[in-house]
ZAMARGU-4260 file (C-alpha; in steps of 0.2 Angstrom, whole numbers, plus 5000, padded with zeros to 4 digits):
<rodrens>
0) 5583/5538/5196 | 5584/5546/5211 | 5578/5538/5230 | 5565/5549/5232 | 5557/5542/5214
5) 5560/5524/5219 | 5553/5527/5236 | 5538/5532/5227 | 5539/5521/5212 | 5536/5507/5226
10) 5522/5517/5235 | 5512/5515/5219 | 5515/5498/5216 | 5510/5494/5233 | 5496/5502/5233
15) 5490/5497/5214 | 5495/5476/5225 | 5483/5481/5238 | 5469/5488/5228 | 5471/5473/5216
20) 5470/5462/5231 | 5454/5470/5241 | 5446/5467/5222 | 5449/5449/5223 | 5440/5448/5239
25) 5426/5457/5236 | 5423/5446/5219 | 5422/5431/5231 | 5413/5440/5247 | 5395/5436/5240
30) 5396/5417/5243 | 5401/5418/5259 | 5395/5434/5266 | 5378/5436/5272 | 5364/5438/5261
35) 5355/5456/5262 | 5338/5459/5270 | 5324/5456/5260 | 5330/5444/5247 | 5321/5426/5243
40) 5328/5410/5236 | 5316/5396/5234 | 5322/5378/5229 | 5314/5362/5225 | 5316/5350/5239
45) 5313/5329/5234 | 5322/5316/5244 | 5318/5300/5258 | 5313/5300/5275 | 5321/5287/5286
50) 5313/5282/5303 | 5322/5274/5317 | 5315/5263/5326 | 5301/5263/5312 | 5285/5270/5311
55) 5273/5260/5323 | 5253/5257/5327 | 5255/5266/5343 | 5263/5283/5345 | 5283/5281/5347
60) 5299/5294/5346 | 5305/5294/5330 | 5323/5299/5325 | 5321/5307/5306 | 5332/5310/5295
65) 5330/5319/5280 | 5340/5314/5263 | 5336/5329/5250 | 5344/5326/5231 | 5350/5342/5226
70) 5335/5352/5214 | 5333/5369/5206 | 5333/5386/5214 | 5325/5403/5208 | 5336/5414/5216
75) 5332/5434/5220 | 5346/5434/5230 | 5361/5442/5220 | 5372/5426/5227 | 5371/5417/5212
80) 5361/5400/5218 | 5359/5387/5204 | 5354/5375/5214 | 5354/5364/5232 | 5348/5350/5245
85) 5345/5348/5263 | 5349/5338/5275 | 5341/5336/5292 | 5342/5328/5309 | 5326/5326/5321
90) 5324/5316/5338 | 5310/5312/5348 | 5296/5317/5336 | 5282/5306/5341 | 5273/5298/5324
95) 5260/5284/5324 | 5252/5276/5310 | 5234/5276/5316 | 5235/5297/5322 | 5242/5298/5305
100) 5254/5314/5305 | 5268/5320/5315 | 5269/5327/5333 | 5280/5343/5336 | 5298/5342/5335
105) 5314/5351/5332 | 5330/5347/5324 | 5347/5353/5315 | 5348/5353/5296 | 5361/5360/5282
110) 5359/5366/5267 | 5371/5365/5252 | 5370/5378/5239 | 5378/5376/5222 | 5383/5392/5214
115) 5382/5397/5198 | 5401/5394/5196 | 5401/5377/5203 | 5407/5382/5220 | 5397/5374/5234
120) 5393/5382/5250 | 5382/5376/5266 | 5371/5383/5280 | 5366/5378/5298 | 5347/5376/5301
125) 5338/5377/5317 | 5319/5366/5313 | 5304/5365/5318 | 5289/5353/5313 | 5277/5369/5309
130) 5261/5357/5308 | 5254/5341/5298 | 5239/5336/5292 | 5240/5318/5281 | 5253/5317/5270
135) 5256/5336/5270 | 5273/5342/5282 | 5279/5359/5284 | 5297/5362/5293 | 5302/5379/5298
140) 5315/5389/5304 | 5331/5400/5305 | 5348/5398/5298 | 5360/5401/5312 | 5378/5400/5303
145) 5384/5400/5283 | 5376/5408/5269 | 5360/5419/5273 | 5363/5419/5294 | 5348/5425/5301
150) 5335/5423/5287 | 5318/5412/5290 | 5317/5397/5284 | 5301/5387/5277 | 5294/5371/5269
155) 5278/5361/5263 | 5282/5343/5260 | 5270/5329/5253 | 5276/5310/5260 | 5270/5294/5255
160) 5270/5290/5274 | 5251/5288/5276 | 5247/5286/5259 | 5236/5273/5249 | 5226/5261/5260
165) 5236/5254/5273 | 5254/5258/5266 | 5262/5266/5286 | 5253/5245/5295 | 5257/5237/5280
170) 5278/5236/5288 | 5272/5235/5306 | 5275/5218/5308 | 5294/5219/5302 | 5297/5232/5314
175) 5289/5247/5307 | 5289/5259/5292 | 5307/5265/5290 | 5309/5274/5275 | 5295/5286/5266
180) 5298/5299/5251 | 5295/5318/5252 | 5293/5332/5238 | 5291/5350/5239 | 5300/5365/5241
185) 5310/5375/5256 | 5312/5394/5255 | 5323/5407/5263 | 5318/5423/5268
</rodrens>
C-alpha cells in the first residue's frame, strides 16, 4: 500500500472512533441533560416529618426535615424515570399546635430519580410552603441544578400532624411533637 492509502485508511478509522464515540454520549445525554419544555413527571411522595425543637402549644420556628421513601413515577418525560424520593431542609417555619397548620417558609430539597436502567440521578430544589389548611400541605418550587433545571415544582401532602383529637398537645409535655408522616405526590413541570 502506498502512503497516501494509509494516510487515508487512518482518516477513516478516525473518523468511524469519533462518530462511535459522540454516539456513546448522546445514548447517556438524557440523564443528565436537561429535560425539554413542556414535559411532566409525577411521583408518589410518602415519608416522615421531623420537627426540631418540637411542635409546641404556642407558635415556635421549626426546623423540618422531610425523609421521602422512594415511590413510583408516571413519567412523560422521555428520561426514563422509574421511580424517586425527596428530601428537604426548612428553617424558621413557625408551626403551633392550637393554629393548627404551617406559617410560610422556604427551604432547599433534592430529588433522586431512578431510571429505568437502575442509574440514579438528583436534582436541587428551591421550596416554598404554598399554603396549609389541617392536615393538608402543599410545597412548591423550582429546580435550580440537576435533572429538569428550571422546571416548576409542586406538592399536596396529607400529615398526621394535627390529626385525631389531640394527637400534635398529646407530646407537648415531653418537649413537643417531633416527628409526623406525610403522603402525596410532587410533580415537575
Amino acid at each position: 500500500m502506498t502512503t497516501a492509502v494509509h494516510a487515508l485508511a487512518r482518516r477513516v478509522a478516525t473518523a468511524f472512533s469519533v462518530a462511535g464515540l459522540a454516539a456513546g454520549l448522546a445514548l447517556v445525554a438524557p440523564a443528565t441533560a436537561e429535560a425539554d419544555p413542556g414535559v411532566t413527571v409525577s411521583c408518589e411522595s410518602v415519608g416522615q416529618m421531623r420537627f426540631s425543637p418540637g411542635v409546641q402549644l404556642f407558635p415556635l420556628p421549626q426546623h423540618i426535615m422531610f425523609d421521602g421513601q422512594t415511590g413510583t413515577c408516571d413519567d412523560n418525560s422521555g428520561v426514563g424515570i422509574r421511580a424517586a424520593s425527596l428530601s428537604a431542609d426548612f428553617k424558621g417555619v413557625v408551626i403551633s399546635c392550637e393554629a393548627g397548620g404551617f406559617d410560610t417558609g422556604s427551604g432547599t430539597g433534592t430529588i433522586t430519580w431512578v431510571l429505568e436502567d437502575g442509574s440514579v440521578v438528583q436534582s436541587t430544589v428551591e421550596l416554598e410552603f404554598s399554603h396549609n389548611v389541617g392536615p393538608l400541605v402543599a410545597i412548591s418550587g423550582t429546580i435550580t441544578s440537576g435533572l429538569f433545571t428550571g422546571h416548576t415544582f409542586s406538592s399536596s401532602y396529607t400529615t398526621d400532624l394535627f390529626g385525631g383529637a389531640g394527637k400534635c398537645t398529646l407530646h407537648i409535655p415531653f418537649g413537643g411533637f417531633k416527628e409526623a408522616t406525610f403522603e402525596g405526590q410532587f410533580s415537575i413541570d
